[in-house]
Backbone as CSV, one residue per row, in Angstrom:
resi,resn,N_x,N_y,N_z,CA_x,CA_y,CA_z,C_x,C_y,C_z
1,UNK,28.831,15.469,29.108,27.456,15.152,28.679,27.414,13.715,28.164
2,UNK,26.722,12.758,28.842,26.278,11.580,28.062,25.230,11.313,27.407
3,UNK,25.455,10.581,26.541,24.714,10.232,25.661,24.264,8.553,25.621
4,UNK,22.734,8.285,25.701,22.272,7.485,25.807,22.318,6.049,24.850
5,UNK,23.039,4.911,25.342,23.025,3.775,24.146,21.634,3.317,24.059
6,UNK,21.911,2.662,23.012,20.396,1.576,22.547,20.322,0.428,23.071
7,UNK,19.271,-0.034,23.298,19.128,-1.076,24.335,20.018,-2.385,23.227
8,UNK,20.106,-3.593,24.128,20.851,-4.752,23.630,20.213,-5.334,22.441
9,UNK,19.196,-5.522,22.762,18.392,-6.087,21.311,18.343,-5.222,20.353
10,UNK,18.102,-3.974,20.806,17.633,-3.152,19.729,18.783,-2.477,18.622
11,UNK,19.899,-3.080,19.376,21.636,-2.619,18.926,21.811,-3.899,18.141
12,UNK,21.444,-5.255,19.019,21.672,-6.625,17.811,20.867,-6.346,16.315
13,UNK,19.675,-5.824,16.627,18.641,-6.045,15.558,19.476,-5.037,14.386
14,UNK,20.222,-3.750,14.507,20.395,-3.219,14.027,22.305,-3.475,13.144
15,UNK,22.473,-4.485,13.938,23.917,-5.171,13.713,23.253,-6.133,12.503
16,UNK,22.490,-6.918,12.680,21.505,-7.970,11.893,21.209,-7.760,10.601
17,UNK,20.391,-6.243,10.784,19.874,-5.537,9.705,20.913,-5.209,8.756
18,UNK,22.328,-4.684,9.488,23.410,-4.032,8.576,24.304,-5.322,7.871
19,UNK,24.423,-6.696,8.578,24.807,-7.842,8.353,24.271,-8.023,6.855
20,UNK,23.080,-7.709,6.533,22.356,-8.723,5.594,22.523,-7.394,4.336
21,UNK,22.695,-6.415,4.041,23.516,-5.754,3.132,24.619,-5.065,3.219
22,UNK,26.028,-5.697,4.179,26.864,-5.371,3.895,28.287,-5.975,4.718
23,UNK,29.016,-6.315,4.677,30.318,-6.915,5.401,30.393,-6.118,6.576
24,UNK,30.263,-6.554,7.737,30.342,-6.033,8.676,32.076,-5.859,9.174
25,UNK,32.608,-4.757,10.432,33.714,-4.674,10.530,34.140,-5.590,11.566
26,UNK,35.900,-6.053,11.797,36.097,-6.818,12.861,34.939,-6.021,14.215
27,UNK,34.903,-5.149,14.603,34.593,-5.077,15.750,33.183,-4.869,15.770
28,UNK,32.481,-4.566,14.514,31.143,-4.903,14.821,30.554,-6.685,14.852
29,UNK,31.701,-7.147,13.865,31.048,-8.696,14.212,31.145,-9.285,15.821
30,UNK,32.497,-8.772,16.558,32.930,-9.175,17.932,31.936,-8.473,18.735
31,UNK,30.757,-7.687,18.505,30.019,-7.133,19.770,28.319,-7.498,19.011
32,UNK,28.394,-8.160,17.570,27.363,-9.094,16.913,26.895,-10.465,17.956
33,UNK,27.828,-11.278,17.471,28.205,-12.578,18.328,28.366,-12.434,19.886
34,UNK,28.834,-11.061,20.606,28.418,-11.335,22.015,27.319,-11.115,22.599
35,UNK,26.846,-9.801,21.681,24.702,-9.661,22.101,24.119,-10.816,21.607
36,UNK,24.587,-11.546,20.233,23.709,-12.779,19.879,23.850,-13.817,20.996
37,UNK,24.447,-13.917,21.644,25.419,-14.884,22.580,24.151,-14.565,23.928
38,UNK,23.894,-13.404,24.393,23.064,-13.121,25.118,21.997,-12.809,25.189
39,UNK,21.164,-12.142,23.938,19.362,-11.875,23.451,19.442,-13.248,22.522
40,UNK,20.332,-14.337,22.136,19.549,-15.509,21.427,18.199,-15.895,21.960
41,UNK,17.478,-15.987,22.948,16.124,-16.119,23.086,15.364,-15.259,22.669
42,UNK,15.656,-14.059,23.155,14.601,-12.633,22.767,14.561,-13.098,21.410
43,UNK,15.464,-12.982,20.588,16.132,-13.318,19.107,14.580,-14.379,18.882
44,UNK,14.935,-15.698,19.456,13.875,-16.739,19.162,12.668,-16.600,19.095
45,UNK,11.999,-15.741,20.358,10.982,-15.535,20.666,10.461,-14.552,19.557
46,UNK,11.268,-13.552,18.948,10.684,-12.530,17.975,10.822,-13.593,16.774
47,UNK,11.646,-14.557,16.152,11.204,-15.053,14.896,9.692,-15.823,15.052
48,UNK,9.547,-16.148,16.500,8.105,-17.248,16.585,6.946,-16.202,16.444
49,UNK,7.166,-15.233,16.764,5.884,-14.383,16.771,5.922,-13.988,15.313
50,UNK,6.736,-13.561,14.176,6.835,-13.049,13.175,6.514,-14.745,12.223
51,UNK,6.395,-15.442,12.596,6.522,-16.970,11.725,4.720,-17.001,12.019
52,UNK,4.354,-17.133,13.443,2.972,-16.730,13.636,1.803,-15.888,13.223
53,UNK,2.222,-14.712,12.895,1.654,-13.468,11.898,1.677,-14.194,10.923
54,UNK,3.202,-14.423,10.002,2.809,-14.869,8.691,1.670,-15.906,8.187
55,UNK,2.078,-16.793,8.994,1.243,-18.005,8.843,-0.275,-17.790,9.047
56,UNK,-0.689,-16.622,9.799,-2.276,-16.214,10.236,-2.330,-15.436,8.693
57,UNK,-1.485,-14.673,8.455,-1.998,-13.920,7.011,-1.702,-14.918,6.136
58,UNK,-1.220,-16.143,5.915,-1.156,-16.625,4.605,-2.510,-17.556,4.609
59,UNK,-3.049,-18.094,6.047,-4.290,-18.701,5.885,-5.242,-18.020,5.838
60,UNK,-5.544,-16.661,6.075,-6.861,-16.016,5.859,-6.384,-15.212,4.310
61,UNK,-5.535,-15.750,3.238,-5.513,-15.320,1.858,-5.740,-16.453,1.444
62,UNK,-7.087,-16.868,0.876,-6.974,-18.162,0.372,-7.144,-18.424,-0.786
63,UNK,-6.812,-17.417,-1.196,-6.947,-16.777,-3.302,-5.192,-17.228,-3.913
64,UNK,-4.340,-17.118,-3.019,-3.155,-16.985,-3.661,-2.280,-17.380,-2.664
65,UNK,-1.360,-17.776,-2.796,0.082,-18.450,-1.766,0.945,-18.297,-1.881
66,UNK,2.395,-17.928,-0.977,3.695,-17.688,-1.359,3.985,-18.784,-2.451
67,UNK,4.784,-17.789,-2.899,6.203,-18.188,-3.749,6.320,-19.847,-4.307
68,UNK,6.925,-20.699,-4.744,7.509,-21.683,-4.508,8.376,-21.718,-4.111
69,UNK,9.455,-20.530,-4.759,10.608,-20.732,-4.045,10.775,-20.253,-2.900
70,UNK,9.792,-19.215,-2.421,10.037,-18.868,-1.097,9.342,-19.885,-0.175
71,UNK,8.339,-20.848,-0.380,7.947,-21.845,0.527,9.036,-22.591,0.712
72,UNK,9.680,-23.068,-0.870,10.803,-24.153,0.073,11.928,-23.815,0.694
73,UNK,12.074,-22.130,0.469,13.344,-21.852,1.608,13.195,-21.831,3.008
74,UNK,11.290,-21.335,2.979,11.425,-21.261,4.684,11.111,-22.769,5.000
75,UNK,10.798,-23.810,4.341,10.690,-25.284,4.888,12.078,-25.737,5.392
76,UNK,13.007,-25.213,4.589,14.695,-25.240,4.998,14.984,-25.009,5.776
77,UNK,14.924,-23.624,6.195,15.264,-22.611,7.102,14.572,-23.251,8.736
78,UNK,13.306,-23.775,8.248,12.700,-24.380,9.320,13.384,-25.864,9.648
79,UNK,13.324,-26.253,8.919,14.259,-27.598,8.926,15.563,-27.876,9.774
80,UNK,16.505,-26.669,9.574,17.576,-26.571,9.646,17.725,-25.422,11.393
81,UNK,17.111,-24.627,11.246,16.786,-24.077,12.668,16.498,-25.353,14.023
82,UNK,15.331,-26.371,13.459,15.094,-27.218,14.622,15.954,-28.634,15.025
83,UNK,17.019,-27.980,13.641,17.896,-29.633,13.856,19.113,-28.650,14.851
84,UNK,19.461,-27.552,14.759,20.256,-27.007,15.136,19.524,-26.824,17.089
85,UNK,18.493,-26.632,17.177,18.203,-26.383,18.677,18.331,-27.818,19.320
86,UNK,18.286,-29.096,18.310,17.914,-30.610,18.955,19.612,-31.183,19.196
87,UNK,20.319,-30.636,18.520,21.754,-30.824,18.864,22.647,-29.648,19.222
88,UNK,21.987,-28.881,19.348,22.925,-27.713,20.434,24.287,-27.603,19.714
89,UNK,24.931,-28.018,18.619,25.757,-27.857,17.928,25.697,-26.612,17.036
90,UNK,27.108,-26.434,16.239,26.877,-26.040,14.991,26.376,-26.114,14.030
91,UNK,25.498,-25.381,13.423,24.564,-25.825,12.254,25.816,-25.164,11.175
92,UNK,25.261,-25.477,9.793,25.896,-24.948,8.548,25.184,-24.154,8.496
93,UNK,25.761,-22.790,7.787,24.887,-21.651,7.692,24.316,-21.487,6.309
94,UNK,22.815,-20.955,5.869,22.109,-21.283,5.049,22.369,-20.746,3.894
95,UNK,22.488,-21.243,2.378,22.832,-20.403,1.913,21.770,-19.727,1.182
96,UNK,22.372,-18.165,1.652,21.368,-16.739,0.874,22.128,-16.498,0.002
97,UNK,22.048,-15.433,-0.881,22.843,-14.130,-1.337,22.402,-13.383,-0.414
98,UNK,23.601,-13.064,0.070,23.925,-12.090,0.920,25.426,-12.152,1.394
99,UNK,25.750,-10.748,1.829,27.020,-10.816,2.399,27.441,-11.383,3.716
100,UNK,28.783,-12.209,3.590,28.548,-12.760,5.002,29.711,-11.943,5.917
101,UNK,29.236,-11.889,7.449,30.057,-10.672,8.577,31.758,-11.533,7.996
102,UNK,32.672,-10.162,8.518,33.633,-10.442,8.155,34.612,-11.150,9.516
103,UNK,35.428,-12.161,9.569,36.015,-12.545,10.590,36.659,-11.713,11.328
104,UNK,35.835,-11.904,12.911,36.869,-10.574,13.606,38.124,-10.957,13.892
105,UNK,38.964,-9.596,13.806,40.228,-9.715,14.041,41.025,-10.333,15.184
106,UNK,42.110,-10.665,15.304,42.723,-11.237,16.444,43.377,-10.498,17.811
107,UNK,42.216,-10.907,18.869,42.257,-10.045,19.885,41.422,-10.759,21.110
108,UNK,41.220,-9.740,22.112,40.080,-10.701,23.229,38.572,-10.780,22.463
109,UNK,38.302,-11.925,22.786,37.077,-12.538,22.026,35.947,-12.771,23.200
110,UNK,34.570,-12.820,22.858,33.751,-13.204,23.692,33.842,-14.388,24.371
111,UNK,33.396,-14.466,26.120,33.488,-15.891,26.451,32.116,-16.470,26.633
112,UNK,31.478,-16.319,26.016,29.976,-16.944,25.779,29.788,-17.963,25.172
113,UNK,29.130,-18.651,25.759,29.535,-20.461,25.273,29.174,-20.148,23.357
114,UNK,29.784,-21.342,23.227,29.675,-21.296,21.917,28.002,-22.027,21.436
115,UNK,27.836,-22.549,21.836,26.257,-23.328,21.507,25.650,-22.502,21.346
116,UNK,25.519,-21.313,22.006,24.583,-19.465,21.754,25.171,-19.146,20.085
117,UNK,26.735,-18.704,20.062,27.317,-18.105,19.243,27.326,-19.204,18.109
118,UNK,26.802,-20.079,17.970,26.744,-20.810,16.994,25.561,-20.651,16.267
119,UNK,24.654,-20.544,16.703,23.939,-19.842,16.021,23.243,-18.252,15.291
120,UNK,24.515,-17.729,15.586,24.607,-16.228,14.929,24.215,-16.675,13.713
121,UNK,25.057,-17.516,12.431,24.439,-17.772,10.853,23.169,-17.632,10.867
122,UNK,22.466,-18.737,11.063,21.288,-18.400,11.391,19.921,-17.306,11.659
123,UNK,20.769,-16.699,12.826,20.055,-15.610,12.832,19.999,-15.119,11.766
124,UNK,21.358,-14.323,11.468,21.636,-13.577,10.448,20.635,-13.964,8.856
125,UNK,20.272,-15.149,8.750,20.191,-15.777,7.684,18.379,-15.683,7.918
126,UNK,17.583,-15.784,9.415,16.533,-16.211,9.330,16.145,-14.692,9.622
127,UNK,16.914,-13.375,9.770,16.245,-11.986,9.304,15.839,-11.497,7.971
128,UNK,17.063,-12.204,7.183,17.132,-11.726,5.756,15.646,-12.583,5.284
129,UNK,15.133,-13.509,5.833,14.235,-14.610,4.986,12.919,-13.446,5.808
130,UNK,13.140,-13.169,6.922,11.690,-12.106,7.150,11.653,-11.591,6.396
131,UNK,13.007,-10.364,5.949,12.721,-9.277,5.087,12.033,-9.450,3.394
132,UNK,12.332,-11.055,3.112,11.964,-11.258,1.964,10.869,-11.410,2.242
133,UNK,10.075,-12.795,3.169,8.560,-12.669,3.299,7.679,-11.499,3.186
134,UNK,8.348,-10.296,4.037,7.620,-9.317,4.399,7.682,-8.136,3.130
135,UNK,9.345,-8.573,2.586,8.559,-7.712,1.186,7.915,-8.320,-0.223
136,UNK,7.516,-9.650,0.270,6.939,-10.588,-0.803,5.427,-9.932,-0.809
137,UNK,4.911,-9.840,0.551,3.671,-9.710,0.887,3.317,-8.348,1.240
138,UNK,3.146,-7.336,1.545,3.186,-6.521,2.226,1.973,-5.642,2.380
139,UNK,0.796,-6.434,1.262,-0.505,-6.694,1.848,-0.772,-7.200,3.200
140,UNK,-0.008,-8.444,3.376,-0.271,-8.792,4.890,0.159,-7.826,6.162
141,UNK,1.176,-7.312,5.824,1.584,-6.593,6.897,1.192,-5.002,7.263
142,UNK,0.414,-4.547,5.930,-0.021,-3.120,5.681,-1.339,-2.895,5.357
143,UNK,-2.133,-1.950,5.715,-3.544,-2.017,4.839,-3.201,-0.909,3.526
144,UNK,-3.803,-1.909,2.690,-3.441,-1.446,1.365,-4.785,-0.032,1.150
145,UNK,-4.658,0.746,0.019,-5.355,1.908,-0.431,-7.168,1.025,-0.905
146,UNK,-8.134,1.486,-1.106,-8.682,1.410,-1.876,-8.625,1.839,-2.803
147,UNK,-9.296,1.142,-4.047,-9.485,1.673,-5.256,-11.299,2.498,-5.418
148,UNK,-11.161,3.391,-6.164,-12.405,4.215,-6.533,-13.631,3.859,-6.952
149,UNK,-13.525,2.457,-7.385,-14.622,1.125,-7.328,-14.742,0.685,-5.890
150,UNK,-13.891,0.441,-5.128,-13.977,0.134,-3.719,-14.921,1.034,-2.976
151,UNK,-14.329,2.416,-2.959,-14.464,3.475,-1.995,-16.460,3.647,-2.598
152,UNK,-15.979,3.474,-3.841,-18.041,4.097,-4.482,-18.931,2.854,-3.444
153,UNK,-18.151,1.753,-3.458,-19.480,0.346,-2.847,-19.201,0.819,-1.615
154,UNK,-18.187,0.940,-1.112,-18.534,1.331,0.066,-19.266,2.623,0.998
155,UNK,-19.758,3.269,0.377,-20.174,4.811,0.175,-21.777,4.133,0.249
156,UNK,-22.137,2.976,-0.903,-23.474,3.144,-1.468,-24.381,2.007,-0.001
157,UNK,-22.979,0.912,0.304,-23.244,0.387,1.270,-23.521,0.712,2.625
158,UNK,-22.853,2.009,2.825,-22.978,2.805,4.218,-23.617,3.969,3.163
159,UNK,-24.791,3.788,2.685,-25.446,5.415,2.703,-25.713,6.522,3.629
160,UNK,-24.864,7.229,3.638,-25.256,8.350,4.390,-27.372,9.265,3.830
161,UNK,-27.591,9.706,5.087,-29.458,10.174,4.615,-29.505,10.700,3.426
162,UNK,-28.210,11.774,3.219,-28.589,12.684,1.911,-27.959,12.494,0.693
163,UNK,-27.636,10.837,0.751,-27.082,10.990,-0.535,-27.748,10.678,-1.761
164,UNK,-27.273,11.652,-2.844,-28.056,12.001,-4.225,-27.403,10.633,-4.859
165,UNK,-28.154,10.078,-5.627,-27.502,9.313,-6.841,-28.275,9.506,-8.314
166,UNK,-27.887,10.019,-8.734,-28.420,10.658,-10.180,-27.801,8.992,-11.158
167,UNK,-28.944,9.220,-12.463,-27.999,8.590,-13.505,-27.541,9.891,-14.468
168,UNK,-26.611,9.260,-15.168,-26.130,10.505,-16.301,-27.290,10.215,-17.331
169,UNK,-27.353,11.869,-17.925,-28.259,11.888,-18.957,-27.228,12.187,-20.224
170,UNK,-27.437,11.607,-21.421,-26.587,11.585,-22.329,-27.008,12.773,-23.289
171,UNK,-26.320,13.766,-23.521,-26.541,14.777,-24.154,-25.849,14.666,-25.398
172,UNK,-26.064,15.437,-27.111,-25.482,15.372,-28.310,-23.980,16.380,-27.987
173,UNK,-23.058,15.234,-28.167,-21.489,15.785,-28.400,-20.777,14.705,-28.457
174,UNK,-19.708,15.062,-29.842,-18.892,13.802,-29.909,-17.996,13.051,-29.116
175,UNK,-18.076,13.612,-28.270,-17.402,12.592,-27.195,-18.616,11.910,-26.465
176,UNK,-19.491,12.179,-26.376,-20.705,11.438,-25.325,-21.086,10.304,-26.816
177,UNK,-21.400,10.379,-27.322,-21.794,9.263,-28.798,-22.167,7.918,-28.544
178,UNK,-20.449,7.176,-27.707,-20.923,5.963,-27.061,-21.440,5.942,-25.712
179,UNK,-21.449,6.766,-25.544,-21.831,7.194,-23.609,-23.014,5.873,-23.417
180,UNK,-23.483,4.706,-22.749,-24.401,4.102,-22.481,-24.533,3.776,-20.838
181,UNK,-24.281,5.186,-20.496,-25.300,5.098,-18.590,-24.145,5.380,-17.766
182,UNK,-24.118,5.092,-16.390,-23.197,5.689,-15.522,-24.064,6.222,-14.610
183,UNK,-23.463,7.179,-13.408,-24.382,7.620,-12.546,-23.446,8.894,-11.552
184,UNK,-23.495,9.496,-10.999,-23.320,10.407,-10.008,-23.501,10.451,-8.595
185,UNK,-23.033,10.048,-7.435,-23.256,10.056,-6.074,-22.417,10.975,-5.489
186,UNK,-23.129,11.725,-4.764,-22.717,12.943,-3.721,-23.257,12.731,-2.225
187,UNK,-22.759,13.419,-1.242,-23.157,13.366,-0.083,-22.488,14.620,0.426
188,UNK,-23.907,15.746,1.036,-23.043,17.260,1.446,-22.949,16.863,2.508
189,UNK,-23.514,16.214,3.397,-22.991,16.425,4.871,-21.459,15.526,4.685
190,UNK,-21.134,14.507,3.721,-20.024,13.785,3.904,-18.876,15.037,2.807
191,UNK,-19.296,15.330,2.171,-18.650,16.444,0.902,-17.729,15.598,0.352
192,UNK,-18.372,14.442,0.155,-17.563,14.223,-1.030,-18.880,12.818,-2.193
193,UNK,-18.033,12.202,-2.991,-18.791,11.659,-4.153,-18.275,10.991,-4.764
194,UNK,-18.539,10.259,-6.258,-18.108,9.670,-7.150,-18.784,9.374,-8.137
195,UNK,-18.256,9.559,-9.462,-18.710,9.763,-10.389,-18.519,8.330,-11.330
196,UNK,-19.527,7.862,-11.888,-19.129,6.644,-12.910,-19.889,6.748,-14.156
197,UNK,-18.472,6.039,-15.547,-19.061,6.352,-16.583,-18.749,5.243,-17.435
198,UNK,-19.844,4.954,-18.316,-19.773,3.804,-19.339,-20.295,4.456,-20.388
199,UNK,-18.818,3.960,-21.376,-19.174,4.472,-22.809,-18.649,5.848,-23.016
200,UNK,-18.127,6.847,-22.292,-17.541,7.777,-22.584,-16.782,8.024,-22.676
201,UNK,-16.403,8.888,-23.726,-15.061,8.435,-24.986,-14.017,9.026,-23.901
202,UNK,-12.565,8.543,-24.679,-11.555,8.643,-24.135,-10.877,10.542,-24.861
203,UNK,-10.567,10.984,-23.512,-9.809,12.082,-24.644,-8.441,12.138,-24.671
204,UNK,-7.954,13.528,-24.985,-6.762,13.732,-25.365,-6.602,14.664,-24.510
205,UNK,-5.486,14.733,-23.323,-5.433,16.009,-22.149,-4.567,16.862,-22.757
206,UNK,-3.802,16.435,-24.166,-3.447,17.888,-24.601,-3.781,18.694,-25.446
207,UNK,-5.093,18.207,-25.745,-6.488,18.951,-26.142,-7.356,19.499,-25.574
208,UNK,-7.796,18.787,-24.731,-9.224,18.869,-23.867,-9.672,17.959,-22.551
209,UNK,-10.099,18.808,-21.711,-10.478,17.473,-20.579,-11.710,17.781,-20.683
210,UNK,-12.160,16.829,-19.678,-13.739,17.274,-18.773,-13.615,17.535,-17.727
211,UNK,-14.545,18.536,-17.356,-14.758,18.608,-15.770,-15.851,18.956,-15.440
212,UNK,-15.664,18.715,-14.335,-17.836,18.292,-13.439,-17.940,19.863,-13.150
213,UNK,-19.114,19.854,-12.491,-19.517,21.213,-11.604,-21.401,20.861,-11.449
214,UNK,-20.685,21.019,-10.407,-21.978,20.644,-8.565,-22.882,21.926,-8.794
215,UNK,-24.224,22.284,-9.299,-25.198,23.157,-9.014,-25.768,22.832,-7.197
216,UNK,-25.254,24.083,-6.988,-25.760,24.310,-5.634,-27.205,25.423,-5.347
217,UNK,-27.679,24.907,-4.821,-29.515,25.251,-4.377,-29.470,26.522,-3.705
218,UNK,-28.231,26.833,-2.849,-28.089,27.549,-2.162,-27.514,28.713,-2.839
219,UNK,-26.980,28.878,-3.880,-25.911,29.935,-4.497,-26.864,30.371,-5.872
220,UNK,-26.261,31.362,-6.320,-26.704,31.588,-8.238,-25.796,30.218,-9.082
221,UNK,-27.051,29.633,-9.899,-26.973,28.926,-10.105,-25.724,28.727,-11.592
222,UNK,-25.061,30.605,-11.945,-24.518,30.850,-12.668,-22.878,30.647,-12.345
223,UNK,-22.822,30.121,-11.168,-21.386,30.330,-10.791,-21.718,29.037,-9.879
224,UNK,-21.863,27.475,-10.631,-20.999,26.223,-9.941,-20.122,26.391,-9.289
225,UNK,-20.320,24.775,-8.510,-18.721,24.701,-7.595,-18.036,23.953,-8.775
226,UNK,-17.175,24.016,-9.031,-16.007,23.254,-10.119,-15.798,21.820,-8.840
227,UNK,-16.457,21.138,-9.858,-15.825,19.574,-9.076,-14.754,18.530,-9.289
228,UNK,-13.867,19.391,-10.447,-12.419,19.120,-10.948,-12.375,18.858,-12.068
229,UNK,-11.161,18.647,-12.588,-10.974,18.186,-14.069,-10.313,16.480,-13.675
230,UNK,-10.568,16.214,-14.740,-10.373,14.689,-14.701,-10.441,13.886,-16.543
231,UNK,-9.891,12.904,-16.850,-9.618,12.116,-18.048,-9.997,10.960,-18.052
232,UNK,-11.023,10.709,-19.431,-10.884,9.109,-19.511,-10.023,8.711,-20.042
233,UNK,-9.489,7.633,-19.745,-8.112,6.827,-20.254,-8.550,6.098,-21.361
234,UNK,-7.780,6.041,-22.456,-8.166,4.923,-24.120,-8.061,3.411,-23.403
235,UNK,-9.490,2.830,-23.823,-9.374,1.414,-23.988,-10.344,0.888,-22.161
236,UNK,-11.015,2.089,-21.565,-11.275,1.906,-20.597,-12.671,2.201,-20.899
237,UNK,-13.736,0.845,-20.592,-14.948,1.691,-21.299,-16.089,1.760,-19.798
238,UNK,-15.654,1.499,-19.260,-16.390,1.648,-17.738,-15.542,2.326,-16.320
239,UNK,-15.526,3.567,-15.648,-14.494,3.826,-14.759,-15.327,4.519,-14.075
240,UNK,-14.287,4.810,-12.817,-14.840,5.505,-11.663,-14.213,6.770,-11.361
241,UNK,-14.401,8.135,-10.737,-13.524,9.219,-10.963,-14.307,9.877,-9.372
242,UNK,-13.328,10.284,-8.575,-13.750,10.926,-7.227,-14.003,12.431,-7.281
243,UNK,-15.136,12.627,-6.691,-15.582,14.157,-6.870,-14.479,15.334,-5.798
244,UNK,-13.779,16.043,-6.546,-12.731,16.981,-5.852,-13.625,18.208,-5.855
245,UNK,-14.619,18.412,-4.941,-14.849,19.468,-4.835,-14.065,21.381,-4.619
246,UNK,-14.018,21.820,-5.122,-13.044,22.496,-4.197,-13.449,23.440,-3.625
247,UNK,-14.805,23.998,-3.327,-15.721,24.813,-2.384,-16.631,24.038,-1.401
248,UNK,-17.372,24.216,-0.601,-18.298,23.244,0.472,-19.600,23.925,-0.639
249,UNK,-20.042,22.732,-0.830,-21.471,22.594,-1.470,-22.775,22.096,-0.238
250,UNK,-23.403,23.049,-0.142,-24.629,23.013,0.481,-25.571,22.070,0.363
251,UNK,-26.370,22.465,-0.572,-27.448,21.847,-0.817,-27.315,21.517,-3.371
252,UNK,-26.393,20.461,-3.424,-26.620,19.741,-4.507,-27.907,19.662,-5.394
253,UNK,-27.870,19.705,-6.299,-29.337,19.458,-6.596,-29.273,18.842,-8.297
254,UNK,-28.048,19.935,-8.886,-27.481,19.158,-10.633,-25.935,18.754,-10.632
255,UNK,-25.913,17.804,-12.072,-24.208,18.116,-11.540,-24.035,17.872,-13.482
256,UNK,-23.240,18.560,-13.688,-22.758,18.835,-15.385,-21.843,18.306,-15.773
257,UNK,-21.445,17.655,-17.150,-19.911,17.345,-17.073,-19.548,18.371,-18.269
258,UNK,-18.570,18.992,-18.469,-18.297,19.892,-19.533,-16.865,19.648,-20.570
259,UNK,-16.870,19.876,-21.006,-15.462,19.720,-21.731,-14.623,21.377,-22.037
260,UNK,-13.727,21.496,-21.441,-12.669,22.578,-21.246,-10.878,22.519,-22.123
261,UNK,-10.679,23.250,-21.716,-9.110,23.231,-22.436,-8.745,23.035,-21.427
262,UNK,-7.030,21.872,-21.539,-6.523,21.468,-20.259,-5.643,22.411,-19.458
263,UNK,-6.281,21.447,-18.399,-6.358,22.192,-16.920,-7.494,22.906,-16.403
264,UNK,-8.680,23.113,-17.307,-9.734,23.362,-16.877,-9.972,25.332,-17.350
265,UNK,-11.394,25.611,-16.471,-11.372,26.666,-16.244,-12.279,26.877,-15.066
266,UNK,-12.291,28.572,-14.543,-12.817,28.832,-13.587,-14.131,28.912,-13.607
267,UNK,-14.422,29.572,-14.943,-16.235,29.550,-15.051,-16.325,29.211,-16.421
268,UNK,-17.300,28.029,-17.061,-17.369,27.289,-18.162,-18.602,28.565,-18.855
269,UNK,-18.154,28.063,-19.913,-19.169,29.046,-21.017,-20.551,27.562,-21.321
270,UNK,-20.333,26.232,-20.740,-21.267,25.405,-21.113,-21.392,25.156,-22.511
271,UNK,-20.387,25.522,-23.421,-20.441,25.659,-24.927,-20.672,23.221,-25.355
272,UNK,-19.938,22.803,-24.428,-20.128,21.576,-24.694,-20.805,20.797,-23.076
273,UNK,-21.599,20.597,-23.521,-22.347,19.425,-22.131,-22.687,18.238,-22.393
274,UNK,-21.535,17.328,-22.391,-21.889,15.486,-22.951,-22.713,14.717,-22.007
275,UNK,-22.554,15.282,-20.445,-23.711,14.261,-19.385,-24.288,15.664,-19.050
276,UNK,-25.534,15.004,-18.259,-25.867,15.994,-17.538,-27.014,15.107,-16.199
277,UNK,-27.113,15.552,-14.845,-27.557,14.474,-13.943,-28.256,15.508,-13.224
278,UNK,-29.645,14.919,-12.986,-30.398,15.958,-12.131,-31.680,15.289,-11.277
279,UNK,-31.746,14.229,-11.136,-32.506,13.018,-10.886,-33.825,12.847,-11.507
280,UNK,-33.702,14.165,-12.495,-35.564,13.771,-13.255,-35.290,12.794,-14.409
């Protein structure tokens, strides 16, 4: 039964990768240096496209800029790469921290000109400087999460037809006291929402939380959907909190905030109601 190798590049890249945290063995450096010896272009062609990306994401961020020190390594690295292609020689290899491959042992050696194999350092040296770019940034290379301020503008900006936006009504309980406004947005055909609050006090979750609950039009109005438990954090006097429904709500019409023992409960006695949102 055979078993299938990995293609040439994809065996260098992975020689490369292991190069840059850890001493490689005589015989992985001797089959390093003979694929580098033969994908050195592929090799080239993938740092130009990865130098290209970067450079497109560092000009459309125009709030903030690499590093200092990482600008002047890759000005080096660049420096030192194009003096090395203009004399086809040996370059000096750059110095990283990092481990460098270990000398292979004495035996048959590759016969691939050396002007290729001279630039193995290099390589080796101009992967490790991707991996730093790429974990310097990794906004550029990933789409990052929104935040719950994000996701609400974007909700209010793409309104869906039925969405409710209530303000909170401030009801007597000592935690509502500083409460000064906030609001409620739902959407049943989208089933979901977000809740925002200014001025409402911070609690203690090993006391007490709050949690919402969605009056639905369609049901007895004695048995809400529980729209989760959730905490304000101390020192936060404006926040945003996502509606976790955990039943499909029909037709919306109130929405309550209550205060419970933590972790919540299944059906509130309403004994404390600090907001309350109903669009009148």
């Amino acid at each position: 039964m055979s078993t299938s190798s990995p293609e040439p590049l994809d065996r260098l890249d992975e020689l490369l990768a292991d190069a840059m945290v850890r001493e490689l063995s005589a015989e992985e450096t001797a089959e390093l240096e003979q694929l580098a010896a033969q994908e050195t272009d592929a090799l080239v062609a993938q740092a130009e496209q990865a130098a290209v990306a970067t450079q497109l994401a560092f000009a459309e961020e125009d709030q903030e800029e690499a590093p200092a020190a990482l600008r002047s390594q890759l000005k080096s690295q660049a420096q030192e790469y194009f003096s090395h292609l203009a004399s086809e020689e040996s370059a000096p290899a750059p110095t990283l921290s990092m481990p460098k491959p270990a000398a292979a042992a004495p035996g048959p050696r590759s016969t691939a000109p050396q002007a290729k194999s001279s630039a193995l350092p290099w390589m080796v040296a101009a992967a490790a400087l991707l991996v730093a770019v790429v974990g310097w940034a990794p906004r550029f290379m990933q789409e990052a999460p929104l935040s719950a301020q994000q996701e609400l503008q974007a909700m209010v900006e793409n309104a869906p037809e039925d969405m409710l936006r209530y303000d909170w009504q401030v009801l007597p309980d000592p935690l509502s006291e500083g409460a000064g406004g906030g609001e409620v947005i739902w959407s049943d055909s989208e089933q979901r929402g977000f809740m925002k609050f200014s001025g409402l006090a911070a609690n203690d979750p090993k006391v007490e939380q709050y949690q919402l609950w969605i009056f639905d039009d369609t049901t007895d109005t004695a048995t809400p959907v529980d729209g989760g438990v959730f905490d304000i954090p101390a020192g936060q006097t404006e926040i945003v909190i996502p509606i976790d429904a955990k039943i499909k709500v029909k037709q919306a019409f109130q929405f309550a905030i209550t205060v419970e023992r933590p972790g919540g409960v299944v059906v509130s006695k309403r004994e404390r109601i600090p907001l309350l949102a109903n669009g009148e």
